[in-house]
Every structure is written in C-alpha cells, then in structure tokens.
MDTraj code that builds the backbone (N, CA, C; nanometers):
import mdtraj as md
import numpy as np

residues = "UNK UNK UNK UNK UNK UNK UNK UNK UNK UNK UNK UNK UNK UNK UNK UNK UNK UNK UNK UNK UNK UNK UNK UNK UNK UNK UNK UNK UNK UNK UNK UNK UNK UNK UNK UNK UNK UNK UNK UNK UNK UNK UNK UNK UNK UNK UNK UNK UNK UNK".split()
xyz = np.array([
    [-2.3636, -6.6193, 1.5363],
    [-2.2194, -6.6125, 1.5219],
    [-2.1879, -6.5757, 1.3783],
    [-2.0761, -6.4859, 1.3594],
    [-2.0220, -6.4677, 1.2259],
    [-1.8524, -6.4432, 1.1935],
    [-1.8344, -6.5306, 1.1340],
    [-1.6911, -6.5564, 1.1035],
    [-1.6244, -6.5057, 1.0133],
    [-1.5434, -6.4722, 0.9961],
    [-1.3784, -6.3567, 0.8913],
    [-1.3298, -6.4140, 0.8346],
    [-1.2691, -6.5248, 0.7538],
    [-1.1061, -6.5464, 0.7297],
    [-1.0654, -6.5206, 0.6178],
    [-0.9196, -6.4820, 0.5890],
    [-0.8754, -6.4378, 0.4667],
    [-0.7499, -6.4923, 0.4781],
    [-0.6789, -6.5624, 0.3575],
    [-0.5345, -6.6060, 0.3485],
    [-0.4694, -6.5513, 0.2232],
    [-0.3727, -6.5027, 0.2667],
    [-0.3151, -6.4245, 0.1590],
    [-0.1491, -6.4984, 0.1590],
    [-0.0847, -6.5480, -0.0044],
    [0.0115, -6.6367, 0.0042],
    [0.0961, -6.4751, -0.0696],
    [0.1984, -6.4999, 0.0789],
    [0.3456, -6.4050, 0.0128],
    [0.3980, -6.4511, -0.0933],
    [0.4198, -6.5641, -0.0683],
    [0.5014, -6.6373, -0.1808],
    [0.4945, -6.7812, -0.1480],
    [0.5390, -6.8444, -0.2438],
    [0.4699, -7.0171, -0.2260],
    [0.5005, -7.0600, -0.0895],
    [0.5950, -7.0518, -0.0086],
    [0.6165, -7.0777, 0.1028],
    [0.5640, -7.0250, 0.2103],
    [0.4865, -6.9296, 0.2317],
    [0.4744, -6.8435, 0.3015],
    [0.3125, -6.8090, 0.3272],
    [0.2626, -6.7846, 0.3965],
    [0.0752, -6.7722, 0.3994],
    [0.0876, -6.7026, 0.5175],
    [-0.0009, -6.5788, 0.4890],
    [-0.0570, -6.4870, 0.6287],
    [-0.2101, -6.5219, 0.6544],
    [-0.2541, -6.5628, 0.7448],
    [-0.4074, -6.5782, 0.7492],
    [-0.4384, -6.4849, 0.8883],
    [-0.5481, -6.3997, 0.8580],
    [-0.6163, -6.3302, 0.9331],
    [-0.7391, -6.4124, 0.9574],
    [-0.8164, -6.4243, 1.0817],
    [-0.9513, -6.4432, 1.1253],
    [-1.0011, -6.3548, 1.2044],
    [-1.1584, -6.3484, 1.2256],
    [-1.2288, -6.2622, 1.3466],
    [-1.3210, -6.3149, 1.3513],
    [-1.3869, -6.3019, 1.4680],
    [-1.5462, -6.4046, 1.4548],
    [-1.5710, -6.2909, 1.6111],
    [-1.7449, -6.3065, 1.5882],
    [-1.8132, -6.2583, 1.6732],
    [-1.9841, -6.2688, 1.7836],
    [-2.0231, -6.2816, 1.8489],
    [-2.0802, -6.3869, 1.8744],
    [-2.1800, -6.2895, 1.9359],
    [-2.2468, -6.3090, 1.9920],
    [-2.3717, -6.2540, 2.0553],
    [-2.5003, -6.3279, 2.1031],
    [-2.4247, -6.3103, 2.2639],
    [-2.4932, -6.4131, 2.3380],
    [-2.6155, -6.4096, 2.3938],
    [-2.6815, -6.5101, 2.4973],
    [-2.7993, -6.5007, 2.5211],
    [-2.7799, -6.5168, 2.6740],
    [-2.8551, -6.6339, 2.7413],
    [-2.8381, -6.6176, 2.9061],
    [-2.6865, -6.7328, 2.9593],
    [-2.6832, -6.7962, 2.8472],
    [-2.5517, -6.8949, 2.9120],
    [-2.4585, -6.8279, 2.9100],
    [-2.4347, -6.7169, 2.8452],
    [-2.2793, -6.6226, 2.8530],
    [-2.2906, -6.5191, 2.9530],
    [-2.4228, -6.4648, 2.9434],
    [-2.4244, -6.3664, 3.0524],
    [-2.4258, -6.4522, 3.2016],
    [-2.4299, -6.5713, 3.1967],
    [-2.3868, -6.5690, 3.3005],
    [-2.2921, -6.6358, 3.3701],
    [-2.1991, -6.6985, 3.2692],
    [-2.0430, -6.7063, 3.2493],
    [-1.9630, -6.5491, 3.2598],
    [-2.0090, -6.5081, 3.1576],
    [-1.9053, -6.3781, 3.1904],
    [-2.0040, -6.2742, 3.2105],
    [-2.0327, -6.2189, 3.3489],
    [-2.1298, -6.0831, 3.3856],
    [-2.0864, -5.9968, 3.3741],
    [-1.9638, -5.9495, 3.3170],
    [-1.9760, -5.7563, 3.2072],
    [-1.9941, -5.7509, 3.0908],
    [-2.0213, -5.9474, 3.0265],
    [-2.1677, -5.8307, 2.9227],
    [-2.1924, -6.0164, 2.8146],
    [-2.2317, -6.0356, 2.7696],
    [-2.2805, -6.1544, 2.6359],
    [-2.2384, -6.1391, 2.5514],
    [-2.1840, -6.0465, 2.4526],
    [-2.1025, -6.0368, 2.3456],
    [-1.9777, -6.0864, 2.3187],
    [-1.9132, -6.1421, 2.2725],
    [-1.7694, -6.1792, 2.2380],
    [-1.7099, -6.1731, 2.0889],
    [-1.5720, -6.1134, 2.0995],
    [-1.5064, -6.1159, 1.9792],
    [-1.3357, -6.1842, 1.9990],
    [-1.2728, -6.2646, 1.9049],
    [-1.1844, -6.3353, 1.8980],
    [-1.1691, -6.2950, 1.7480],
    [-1.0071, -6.2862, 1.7708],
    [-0.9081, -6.2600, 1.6640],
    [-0.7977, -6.2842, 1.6771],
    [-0.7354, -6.3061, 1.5088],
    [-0.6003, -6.3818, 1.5153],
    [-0.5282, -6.3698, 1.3709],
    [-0.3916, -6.3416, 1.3838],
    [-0.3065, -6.3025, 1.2556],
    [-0.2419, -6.4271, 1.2865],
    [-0.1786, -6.4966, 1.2056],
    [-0.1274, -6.6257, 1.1925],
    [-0.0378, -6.6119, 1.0268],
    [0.0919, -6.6887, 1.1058],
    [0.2047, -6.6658, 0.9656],
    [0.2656, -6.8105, 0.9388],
    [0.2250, -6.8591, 0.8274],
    [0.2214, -7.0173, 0.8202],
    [0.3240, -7.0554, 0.6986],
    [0.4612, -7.1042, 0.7635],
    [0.5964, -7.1048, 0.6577],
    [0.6068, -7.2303, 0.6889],
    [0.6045, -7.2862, 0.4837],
    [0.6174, -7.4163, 0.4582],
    [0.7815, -7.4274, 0.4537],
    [0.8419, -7.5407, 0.4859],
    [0.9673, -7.5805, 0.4460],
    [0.9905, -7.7079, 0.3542],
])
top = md.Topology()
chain = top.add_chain()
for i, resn in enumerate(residues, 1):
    res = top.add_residue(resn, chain, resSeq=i)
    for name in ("N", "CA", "C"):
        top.add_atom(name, md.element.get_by_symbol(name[0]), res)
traj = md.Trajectory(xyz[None], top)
C-alpha cells in the first residue's frame, strides 16, 4: 500500500486536503472483487474552521 496526503491552508480558517492511496492486492481481493486486485481511493476535502 502507498499513501498521498497534502494540506494546503488558504488562509487561517480554511484547509484544502487532498489524499490518494493505492493498493495492490493478492488472493483476498481478487476474490472479493473479480475484475481485478488493484485498488485506488481518493479524496479532496475542504476543512473551514469557525
């Protein structure tokens, strides 16, 4: 497995965080999901303090 994240602050209130992660499976995924063992997950996230 290998993981992304980056947070970048607009301004003190304010935070954009990007992630991605990616995985590469063996026989427990292939045979959970049978069109294929690989997986990728991603996510933009906008995090406003008050």
């Amino acid at each position: 497995m290998i993981d992304f994240s980056v947070d970048y602050n607009i301004n003190p209130q304010t935070v954009l965080t990007f992630y991605i992660s990616g995985v590469k499976g063996g026989d427990v995924p292939g045979r959970i999901y049978p069109d294929g063992r690989n997986a990728a997950f991603a996510y933009l996230e906008v995090t406003r303090r008050f």
